[in-house]
N, C-alpha and C positions, 0 to 999 in steps of 0.2 A: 698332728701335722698342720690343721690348719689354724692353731694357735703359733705357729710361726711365721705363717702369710700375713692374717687381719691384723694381730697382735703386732707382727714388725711395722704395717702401715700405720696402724692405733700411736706406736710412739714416734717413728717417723713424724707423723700430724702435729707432733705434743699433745696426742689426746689423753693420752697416761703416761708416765715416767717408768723409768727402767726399773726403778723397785717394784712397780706395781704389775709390771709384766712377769716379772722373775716371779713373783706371789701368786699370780694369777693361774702361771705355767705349772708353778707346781701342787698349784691345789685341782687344777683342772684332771693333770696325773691318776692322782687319787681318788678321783671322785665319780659319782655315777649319775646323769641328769636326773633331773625331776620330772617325770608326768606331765605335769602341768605347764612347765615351761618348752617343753618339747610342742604339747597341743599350742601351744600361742605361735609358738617359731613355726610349724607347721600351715597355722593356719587352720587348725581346726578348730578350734578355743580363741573366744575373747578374753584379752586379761580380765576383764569383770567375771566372766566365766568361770575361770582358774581361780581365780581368788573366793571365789564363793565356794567355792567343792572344796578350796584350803580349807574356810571357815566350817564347812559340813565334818572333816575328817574330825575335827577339836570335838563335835557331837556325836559323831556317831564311829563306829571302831570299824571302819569301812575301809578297803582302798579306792586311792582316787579316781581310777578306773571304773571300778562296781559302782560309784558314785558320779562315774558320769555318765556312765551308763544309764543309770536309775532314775536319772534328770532327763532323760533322753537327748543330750548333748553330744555325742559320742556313741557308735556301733562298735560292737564287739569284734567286729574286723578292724576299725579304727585303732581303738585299743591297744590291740596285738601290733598294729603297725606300728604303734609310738611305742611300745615294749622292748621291737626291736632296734630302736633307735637309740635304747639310753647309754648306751657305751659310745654312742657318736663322738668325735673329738670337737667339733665343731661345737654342738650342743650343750658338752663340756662348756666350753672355756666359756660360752655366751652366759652359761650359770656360774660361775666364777666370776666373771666380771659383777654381774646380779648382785650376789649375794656377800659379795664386798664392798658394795655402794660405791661402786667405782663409776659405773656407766647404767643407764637405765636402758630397759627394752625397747623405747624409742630412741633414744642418744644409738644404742646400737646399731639400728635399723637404718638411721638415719648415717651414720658412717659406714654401713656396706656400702649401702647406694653410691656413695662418693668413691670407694674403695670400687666397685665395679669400673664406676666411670673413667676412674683417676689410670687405669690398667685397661681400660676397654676390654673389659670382660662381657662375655656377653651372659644374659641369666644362666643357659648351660652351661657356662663355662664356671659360674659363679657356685651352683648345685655340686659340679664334680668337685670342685676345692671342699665343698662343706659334705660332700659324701667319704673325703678321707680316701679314696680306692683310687689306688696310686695309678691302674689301668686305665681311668678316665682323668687323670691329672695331666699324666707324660704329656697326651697329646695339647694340653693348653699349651706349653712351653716348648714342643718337638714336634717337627712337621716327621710324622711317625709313618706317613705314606711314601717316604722316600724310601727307592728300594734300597736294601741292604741297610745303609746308614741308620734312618728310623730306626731300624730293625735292631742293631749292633748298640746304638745309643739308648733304645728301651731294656733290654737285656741288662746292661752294662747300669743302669741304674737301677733296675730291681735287683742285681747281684749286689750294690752298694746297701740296700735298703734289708737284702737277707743274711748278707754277713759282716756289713762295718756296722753302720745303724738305721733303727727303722725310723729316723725322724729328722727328716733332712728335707732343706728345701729348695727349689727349682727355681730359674731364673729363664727367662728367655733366650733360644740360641739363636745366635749368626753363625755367619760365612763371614772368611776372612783368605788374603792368600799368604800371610805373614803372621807368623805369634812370637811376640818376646817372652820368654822365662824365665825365672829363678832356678826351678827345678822341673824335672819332669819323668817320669819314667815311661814307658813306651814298648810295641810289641808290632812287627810286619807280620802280615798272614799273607802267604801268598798261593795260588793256585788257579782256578776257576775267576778270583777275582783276586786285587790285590789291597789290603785291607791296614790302615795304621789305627791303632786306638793308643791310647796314652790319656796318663792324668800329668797335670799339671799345672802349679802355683807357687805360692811361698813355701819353706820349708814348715813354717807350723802349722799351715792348713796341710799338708800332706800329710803330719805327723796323723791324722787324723782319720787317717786310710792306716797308715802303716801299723799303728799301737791295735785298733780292734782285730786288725785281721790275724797278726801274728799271736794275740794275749799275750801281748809284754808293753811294756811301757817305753818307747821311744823318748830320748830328750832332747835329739837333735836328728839328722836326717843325714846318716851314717851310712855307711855302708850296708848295714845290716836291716836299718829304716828301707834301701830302697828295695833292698830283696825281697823285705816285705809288699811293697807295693807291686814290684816286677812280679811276686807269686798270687797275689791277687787279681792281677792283668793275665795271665798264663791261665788262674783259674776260668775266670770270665770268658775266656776268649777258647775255652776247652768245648766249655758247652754251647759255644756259638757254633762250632767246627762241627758238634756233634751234630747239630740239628738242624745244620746247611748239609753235613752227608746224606741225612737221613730225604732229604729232598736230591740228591744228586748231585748237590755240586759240593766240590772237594776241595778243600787246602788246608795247607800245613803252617804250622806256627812255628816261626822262627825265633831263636831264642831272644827273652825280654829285655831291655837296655833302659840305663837312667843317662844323664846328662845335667849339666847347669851352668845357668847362666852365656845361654844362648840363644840363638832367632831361627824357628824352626819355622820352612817356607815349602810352599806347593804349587806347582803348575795348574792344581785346580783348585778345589773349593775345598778350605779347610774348616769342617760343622763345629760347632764350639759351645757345649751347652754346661752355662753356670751351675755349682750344686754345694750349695752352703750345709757345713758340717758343723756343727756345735759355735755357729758363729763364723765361723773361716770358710772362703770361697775357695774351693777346686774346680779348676776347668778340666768337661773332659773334650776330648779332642778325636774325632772321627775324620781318617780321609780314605775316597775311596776311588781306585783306578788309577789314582793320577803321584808323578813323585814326588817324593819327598825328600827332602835336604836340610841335616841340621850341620849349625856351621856357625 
């Protein structure tokens, strides 16, 4: 995930070209960090460090660990803490980049920093991106303290992330009292509160919601495309119902609707958080109490 953030600023910048992100993305995929590049990214290890215990492994049948241990460089709680790191994605892609002679550990370092600035990131905010744990992600992009809405719009992307795909990335949301679309699918919850959620974009970013969820391949955004999207919103919206009952308050989902090519408007605030799928932007769309009218 966060070779979709840095990586999209990296070429954004022209700091690497689109073959070399595509290359990077997929060896990062595959791959499991190194030890030693973790301790430098950590900050445990100096690169002269790491490069020495590299050259100690060629002598002696050790790993790099026991060998930095043995240097007394590294504590054996240390250790274990970079051990659990080497699946990190972040960690990833920084040794892809490495080991492609794409970017150096300072070239890198030296483009967070600006990538922090450039997004006003603050260092925690910069840590949750490079920890991958999407529960500390939502909230850079989603003011996640708003009642209900936060609520409905973090659900609503980790059902995106458990059943379309786990590697999708977030944009910053607004408020709006007006949305134009292409297409859009959509669902009222009414009761205790009154609740719209909806996706909507172009017809090929949808397809993108619609072909994962059902397991079939969408080639246009049909009828049967938006069913699919409408039963992924019904599903979403199944287990928001459940777990706002299980708190006491109650409502019912009205059946799911698509529409296109129209200007969908509200008397209050319409939430509207970006969420790029395989490249295509889908908006989702949170309003809550207030009506709404498409038209």
């Amino acid at each position: 995930m966060f070779g979709l953030y840095f990586g999209g600023y990296l070429l954004e910048r022209n700091i690497i070209s689109q073959s070399q992100l595509e290359d990077v993305m997929a060896r990062h995929h595959s791959s499991r960090a190194k030890l030693g590049l973790i301790a430098v990214a950590e900050k445990l290890l100096t690169a002269k460090q790491a490069d020495e215990l590299n050259e100690l492994q060629k002598l002696k049948d050790s790993r790099f660990g026991d060998l930095a241990i043995e240097k007394g460089y590294l504590t054996k709680e240390e250790v274990n803490h970079l051990l659990n790191l080497q699946g990190n994605s972040y960690l990833k892609f920084i040794q892809s980049l490495t080991e492609m002679n794409i970017m150096t550990m300072d070239q890198i370092e030296s483009a967070l920093d600006d990538y922090r600035k450039d997004n006003n990131f603050s260092d925690a905010e910069l840590d949750a991106l490079k920890s991958g744990d999407i529960d500390r992600i939502i909230p850079i992009f989603v003011d996640t303290d708003l009642p209900f809405v936060g609520e409905a719009i973090t659900l609503a992307i980790k059902n995106i992330i458990r059943f379309i795909n786990n590697n999708i990335k977030l944009k910053k949301s607004y408020r709006v009292k007006e949305y134009n679309f292409p297409s859009i699918a959509y669902q009222q919850m009414i009761g205790s509160h009154e609740l719209y959620v909806c996706f909507a974009g172009e017809d090929e970013a949808l397809l993108n919601i619609a072909s994962p969820f059902a397991k079939e391949e969408f080639v246009k955004m049909d009828e049967d495309a938006f069913d699919s999207i409408c039963e992924f919103i019904n599903c979403n919206n199944g287990l928001y119902a459940s777990k706002l009952s299980e708190e006491d308050i109650h409502i019912d989902m009205t059946p799911p609707k698509f529409d296109q090519n129209k200007t969908l408007t509200s008397d209050g605030d319409i939430y509207i958080v970006p969420i790029v799928i395989d490249g295509k932007q889908i908006d989702l769309l949170v309003v809550l109490d207030h009506k709404v009218e498409i038209n």
